[in-house]
C-alpha positions as CSV (number, residue, x, y, z in Angstrom):
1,X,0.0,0.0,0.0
2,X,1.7,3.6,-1.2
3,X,1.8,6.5,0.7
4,X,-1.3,8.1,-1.6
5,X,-3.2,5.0,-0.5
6,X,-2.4,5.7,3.1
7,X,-3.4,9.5,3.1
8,X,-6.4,8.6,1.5
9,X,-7.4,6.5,3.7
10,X,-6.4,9.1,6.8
11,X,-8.6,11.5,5.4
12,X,-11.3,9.1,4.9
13,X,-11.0,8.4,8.3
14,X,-10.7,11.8,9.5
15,X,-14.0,13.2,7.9
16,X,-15.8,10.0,8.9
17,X,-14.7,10.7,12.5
18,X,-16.1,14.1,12.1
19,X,-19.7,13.5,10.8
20,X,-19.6,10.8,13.9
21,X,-18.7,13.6,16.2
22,X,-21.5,16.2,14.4
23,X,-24.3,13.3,14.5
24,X,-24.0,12.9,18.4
25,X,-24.2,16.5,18.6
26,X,-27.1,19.0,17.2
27,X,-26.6,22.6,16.0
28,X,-29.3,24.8,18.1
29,X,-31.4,26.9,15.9
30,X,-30.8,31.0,17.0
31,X,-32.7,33.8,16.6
32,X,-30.7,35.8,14.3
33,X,-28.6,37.9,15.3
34,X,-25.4,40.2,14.1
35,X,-21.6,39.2,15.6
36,X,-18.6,41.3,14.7
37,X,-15.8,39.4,13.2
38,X,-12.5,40.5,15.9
39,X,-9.8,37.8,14.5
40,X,-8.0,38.9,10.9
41,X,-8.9,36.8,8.4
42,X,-11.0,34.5,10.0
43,X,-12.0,31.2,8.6
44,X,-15.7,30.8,7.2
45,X,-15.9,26.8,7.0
46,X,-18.3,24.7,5.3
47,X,-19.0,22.2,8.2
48,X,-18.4,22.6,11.7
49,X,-17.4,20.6,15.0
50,X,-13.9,20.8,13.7
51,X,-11.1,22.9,12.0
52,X,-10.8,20.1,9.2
53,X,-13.7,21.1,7.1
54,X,-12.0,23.2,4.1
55,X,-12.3,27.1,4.3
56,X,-15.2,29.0,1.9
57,X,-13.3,31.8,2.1
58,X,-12.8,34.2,4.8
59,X,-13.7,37.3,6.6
60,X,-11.3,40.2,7.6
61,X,-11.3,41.7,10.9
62,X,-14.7,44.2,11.5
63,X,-17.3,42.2,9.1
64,X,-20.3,42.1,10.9
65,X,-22.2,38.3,10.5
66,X,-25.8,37.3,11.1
67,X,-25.8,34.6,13.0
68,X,-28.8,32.1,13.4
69,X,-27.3,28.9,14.9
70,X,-24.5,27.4,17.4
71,X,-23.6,23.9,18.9
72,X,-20.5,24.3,21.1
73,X,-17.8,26.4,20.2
74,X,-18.9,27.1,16.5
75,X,-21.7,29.2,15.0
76,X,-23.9,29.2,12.1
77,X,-24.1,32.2,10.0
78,X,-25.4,33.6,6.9
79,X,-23.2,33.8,3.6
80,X,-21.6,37.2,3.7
81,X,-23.3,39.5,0.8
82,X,-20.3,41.6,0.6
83,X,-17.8,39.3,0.8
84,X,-18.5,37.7,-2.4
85,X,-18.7,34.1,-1.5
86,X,-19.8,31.5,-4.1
87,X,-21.1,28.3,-4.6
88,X,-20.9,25.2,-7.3
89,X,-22.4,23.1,-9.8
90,X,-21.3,20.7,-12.2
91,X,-21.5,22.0,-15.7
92,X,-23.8,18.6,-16.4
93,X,-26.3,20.1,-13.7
94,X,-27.0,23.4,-15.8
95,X,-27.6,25.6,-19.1
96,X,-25.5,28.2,-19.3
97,X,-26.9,31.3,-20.9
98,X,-23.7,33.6,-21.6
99,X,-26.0,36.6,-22.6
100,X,-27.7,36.7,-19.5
101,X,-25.0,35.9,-17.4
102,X,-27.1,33.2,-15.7
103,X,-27.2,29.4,-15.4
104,X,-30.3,27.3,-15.3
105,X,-30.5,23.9,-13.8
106,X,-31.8,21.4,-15.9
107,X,-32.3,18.6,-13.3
108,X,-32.6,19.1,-9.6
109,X,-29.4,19.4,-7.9
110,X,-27.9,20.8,-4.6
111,X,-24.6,23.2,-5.0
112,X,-21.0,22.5,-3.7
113,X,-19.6,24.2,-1.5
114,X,-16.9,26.1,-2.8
115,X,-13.0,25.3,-1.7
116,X,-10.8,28.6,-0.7
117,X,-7.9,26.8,-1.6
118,X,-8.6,24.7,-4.1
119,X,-11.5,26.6,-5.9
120,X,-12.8,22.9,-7.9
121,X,-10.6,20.0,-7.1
122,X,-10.7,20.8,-3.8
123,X,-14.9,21.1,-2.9
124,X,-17.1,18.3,-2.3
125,X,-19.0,19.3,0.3
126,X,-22.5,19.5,-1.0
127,X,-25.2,22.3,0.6
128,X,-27.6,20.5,3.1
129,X,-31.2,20.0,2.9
130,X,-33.7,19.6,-0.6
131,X,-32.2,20.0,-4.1
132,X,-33.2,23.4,-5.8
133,X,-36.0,22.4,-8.6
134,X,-35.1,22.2,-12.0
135,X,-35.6,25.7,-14.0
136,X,-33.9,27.5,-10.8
137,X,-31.6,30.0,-12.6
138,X,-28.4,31.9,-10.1
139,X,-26.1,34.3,-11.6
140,X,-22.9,33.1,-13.2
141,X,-20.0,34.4,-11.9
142,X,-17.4,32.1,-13.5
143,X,-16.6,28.6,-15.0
144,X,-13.9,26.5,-13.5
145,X,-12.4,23.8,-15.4
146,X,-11.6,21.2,-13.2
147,X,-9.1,18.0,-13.4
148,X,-9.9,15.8,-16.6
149,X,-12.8,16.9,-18.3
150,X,-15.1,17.8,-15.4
151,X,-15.8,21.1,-15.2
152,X,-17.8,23.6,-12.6
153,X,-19.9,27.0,-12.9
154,X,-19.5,29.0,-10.2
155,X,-22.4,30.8,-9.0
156,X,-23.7,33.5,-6.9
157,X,-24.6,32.0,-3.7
158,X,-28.3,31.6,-2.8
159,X,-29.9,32.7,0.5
160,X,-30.3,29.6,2.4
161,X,-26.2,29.0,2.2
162,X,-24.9,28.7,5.5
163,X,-21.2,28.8,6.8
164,X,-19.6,27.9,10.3
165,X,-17.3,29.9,12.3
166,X,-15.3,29.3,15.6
167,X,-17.0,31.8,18.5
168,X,-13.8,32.6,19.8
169,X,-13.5,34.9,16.3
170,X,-16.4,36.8,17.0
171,X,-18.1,39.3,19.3
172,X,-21.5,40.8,19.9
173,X,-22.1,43.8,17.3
174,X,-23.0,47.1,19.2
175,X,-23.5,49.2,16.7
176,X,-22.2,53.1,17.7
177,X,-23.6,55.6,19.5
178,X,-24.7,58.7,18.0
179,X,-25.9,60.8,20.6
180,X,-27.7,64.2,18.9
181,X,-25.9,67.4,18.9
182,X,-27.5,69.9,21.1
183,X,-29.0,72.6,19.3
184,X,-27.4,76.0,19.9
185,X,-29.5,78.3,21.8
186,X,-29.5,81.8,19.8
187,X,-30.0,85.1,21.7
188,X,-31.0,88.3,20.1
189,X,-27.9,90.6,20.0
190,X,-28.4,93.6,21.8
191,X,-28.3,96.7,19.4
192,X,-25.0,98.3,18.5
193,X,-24.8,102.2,19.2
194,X,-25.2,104.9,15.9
195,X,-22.2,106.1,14.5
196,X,-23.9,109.0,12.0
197,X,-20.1,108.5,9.9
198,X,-21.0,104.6,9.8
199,X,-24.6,105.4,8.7
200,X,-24.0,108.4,5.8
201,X,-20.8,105.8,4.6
202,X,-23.7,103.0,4.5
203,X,-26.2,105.2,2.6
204,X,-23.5,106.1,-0.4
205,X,-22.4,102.6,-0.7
206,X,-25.9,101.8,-1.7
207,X,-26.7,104.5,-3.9
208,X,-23.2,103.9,-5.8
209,X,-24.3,100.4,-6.0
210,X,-22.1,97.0,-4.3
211,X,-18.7,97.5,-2.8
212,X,-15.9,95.9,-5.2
213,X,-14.8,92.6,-3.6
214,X,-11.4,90.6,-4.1
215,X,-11.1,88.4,-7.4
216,X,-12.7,85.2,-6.5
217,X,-11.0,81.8,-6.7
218,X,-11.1,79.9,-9.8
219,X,-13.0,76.5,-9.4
220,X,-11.2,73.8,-9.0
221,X,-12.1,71.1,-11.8
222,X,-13.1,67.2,-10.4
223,X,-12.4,64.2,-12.7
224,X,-15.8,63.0,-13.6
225,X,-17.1,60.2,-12.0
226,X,-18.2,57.1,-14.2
227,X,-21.9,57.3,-14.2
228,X,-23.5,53.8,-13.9
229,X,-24.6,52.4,-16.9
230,X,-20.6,53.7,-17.9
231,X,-19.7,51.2,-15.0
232,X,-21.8,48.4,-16.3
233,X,-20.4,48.3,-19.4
234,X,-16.9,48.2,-18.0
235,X,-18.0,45.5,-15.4
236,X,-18.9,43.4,-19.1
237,X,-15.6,43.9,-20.9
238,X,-13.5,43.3,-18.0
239,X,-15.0,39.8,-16.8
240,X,-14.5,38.8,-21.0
241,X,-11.0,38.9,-20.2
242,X,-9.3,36.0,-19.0
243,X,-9.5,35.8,-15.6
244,X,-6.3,35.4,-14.5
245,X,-5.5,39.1,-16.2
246,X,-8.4,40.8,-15.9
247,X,-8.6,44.1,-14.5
248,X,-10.5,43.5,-11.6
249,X,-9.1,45.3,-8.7
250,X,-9.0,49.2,-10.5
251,X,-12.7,48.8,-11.4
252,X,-13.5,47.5,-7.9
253,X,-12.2,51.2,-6.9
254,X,-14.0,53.0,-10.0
255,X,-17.5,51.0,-8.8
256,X,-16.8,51.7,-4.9
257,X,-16.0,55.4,-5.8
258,X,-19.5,56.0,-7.7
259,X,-21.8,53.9,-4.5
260,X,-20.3,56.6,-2.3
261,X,-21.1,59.2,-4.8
262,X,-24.6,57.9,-5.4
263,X,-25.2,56.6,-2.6
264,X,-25.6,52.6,-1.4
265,X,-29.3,52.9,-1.0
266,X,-30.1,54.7,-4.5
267,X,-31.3,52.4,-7.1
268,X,-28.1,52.6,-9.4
269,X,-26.3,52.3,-6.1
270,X,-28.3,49.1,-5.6
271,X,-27.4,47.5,-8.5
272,X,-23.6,48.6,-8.1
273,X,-23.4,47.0,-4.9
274,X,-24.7,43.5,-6.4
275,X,-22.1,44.0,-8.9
276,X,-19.4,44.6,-6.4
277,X,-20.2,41.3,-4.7
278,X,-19.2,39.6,-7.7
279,X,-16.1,41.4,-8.8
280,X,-14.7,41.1,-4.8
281,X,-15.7,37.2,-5.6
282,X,-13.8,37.2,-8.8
283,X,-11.1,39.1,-7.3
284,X,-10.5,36.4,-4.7
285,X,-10.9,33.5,-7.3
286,X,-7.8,35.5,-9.5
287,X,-5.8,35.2,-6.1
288,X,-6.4,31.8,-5.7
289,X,-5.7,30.9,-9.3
290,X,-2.4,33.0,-9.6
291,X,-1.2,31.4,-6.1
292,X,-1.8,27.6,-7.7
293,X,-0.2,29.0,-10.9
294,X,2.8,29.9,-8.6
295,X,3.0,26.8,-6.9
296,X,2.9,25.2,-9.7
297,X,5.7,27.2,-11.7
298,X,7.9,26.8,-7.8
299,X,7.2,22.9,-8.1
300,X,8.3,23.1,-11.9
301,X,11.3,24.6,-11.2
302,X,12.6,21.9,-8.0
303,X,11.5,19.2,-10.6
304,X,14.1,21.0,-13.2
305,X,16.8,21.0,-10.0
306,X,16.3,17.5,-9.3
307,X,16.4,16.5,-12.4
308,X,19.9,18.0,-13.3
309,X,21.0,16.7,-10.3
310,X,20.1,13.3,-11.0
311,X,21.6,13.9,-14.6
312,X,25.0,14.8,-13.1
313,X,24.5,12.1,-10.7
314,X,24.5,9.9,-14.1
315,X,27.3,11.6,-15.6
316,X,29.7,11.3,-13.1
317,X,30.4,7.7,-12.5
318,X,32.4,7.5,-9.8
319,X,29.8,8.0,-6.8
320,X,28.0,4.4,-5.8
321,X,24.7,6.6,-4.8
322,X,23.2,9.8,-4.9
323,X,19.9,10.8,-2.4
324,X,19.2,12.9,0.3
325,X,21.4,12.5,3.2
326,X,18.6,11.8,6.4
327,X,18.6,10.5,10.1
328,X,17.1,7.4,10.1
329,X,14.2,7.0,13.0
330,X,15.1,3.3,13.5
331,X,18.2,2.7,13.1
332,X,19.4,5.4,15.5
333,X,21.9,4.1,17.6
334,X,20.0,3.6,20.7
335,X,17.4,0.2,19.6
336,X,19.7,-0.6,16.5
337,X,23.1,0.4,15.5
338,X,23.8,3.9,14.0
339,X,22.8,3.8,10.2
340,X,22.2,7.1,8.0
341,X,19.2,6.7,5.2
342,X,19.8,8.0,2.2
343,X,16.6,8.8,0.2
344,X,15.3,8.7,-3.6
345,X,15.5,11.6,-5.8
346,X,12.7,10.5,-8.1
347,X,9.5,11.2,-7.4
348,X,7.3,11.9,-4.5
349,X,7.9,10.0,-1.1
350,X,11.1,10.0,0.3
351,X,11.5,6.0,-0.8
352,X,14.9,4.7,1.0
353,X,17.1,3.5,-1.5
354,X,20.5,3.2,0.8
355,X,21.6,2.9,4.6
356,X,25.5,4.8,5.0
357,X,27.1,3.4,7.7
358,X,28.5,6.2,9.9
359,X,32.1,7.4,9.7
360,X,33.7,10.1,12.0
361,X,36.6,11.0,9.4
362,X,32.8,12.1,6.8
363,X,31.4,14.3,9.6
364,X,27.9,12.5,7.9
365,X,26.2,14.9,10.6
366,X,26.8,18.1,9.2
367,X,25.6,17.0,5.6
368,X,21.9,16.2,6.6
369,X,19.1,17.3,4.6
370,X,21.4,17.7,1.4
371,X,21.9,15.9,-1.3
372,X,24.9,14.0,-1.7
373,X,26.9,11.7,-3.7
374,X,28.3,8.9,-2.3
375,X,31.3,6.4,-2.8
376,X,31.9,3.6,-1.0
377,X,31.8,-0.5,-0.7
378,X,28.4,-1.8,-1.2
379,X,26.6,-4.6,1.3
380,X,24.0,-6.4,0.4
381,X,21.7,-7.7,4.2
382,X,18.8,-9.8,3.6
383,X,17.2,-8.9,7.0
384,X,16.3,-5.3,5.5
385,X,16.4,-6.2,2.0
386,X,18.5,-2.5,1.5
387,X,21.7,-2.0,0.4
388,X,24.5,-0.5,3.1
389,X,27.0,1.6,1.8
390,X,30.2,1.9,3.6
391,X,31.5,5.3,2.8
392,X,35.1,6.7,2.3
393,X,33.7,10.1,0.1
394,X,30.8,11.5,0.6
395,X,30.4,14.8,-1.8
396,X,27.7,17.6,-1.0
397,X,25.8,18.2,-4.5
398,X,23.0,20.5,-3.1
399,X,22.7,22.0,0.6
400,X,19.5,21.1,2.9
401,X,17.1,23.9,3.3
């Protein structure tokens, strides 16, 4: 059984030890209520009972949450509307209508709920509770090609979506006091005394017509704000571009800028605000993409090092072994006599390919965690079916990190 196997099988075990723990225990429906988020960042997860459900996404320090349930230590709130968060379906479930920017289901079918981390690969866990009918359409916000051909379309969530947080990241929201300003309290001024100067100097002024005054000020001119319909187009060009490009974060500023202008209650403001949802969601989906794009191009490039150093490995001869230079948890002097492992460059796994005798003249110590080339006398010993190398040059090829 490979290592795969096993961490399937941990995980298996994991999130069946889980539901176990969630079915002897029963969430404890709330009147709802709003919590302030005080932890940075805090985790919004799509199960609860423990930290091993995968994150939907998350909410920064101040976002206030309703919440309508709690068992324990975790709570039961509302999807975020301003957060962006998002649900899944498979592309089999619906008709996409790329006009409208909607997607219709053509069977009944309960959304995913989507992974932070892994956007489609990663989700499985499905929304609780009845299907949503056939004919239900939700607003596309993106499709999400997945591994092999399965593919997802990523939707604005719906209403009944629910997400758990840890009550330790909260507090009760007490909105501010405004206490009204006390009205001033305005006296009549008492009379000032007649000058007859003053009051002739008055007269003429008014027959002669206004006093001169100072030049005013020119006006200062304001770059014009984008008016909404302006916006809207915008908002449709930009999420045509591939997403991984796309624009998104100086038109999240242009559409914040006008709902202050307008105002978040207008209509146009409204319908900006909707919009905004989405882009902050699509925003967050380019992060996630352009961190697995990174990982991926890091993981490239420590493939391309290992492979070079397994092609000078090949090149030169002389050594009898090359791997990574480890302690070995068994044989570590103490139960069994003093043996250093020396591990596989190809691949994934850390397979043991060698045991290296120690040597004090090699300082074998001092080159762990690296990757080293080895010559020496081979031994074959059939209890551990590995081969022991008894070194007289060991040759550091790459230092350990």
């Amino acid at each position: 059984m490979n290592r795969r196997t096993l961490s399937m099988i941990a995980l298996a075990l994991l999130i069946l030890t889980t539901c176990v723990s969630q079915a002897g225990a029963q969430m404890v429906a709330e009147d709802p209520h709003p919590v302030r988020v005080t932890r940075d960042q805090a985790e919004v997860r799509c199960g609860w009972g423990s930290e091993t459900w995968y994150s939907v996404g998350r909410a920064p320090a101040g976002t206030v949450l309703t919440v309508d349930g709690r068992e324990g230590d975790w709570l039961r709130v509302r999807y975020p509307d301003d957060l962006g968060f998002g649900v899944l379906f498979r592309a089999a479930e619906v008709e996409v209508d790329e006009g409208e920017g909607t997607a219709t289901l053509t069977r009944a079918a309960r959304p995913i709920h989507r992974n932070r981390q892994s956007p489609a690969s990663g989700s499985w866990m499905k929304l609780t509770g009845e299907p949503f009918p056939a004919g239900t359409a939700f607003e596309v916000v993106n499709t999400i090609e997945a591994a092999g051909e399965l593919a997802f379309v990523l939707v604005a969530a719906p209403e009944r979506v629910r997400g758990y947080v840890l009550a330790a990241d909260v507090t009760a929201f007490e909105p501010a006091a405004t206490p009204e300003a006390e009205a001033p309290v305005v006296t009549d001024p008492a009379p000032l005394p007649s000058d007859p100067a003053v009051d002739e100097a008055v007269e003429t002024a008014s027959e002669d017509g206004p006093a001169e005054t100072a030049d005013e000020a020119p006006a200062v001119e304001t770059p014009d704000t984008a008016s909404a319909e302006e916006l809207f187009d915008a908002y449709d060009a930009v999420v045509r571009e591939p997403i991984e490009t796309a624009e998104l974060e100086p038109l999240l500023e242009e559409f914040r800028g006008a709902i202050a202008a307008l105002g978040a209650d207008s209509e146009d403001g409204a319908r900006l605000g909707a919009r905004l949802s989405l882009l902050e969601l699509r925003l967050d989906l380019q992060r996630d993409l352009r961190a697995v794009t990174n990982a991926a191009d890091r993981a490239s490039r420590e493939r391309e090092t290992i492979d070079r150093l397994v092609g000078d490995w090949r090149s030169r001869p002389t050594y009898t072994v090359v791997g990574r230079l480890m302690a070995s948890a068994l044989y570590d002097g103490r139960r069994l006599p003093l043996m250093y492992r020396l591990q596989s460059l190809d691949g994934i796994g850390g397979r043991t390919i060698a045991y290296i005798l120690p040597s004090d003249e090699l300082d074998l110590d001092a080159k762990l965690g690296g990757v080293v080339g080895v010559v020496g006398e081979t031994r074959r010993d059939r209890t551990i079916r590995v081969r022991m190398v008894e070194p007289v040059r060991v040759d550091v090829l790459e230092a350990g990190g």
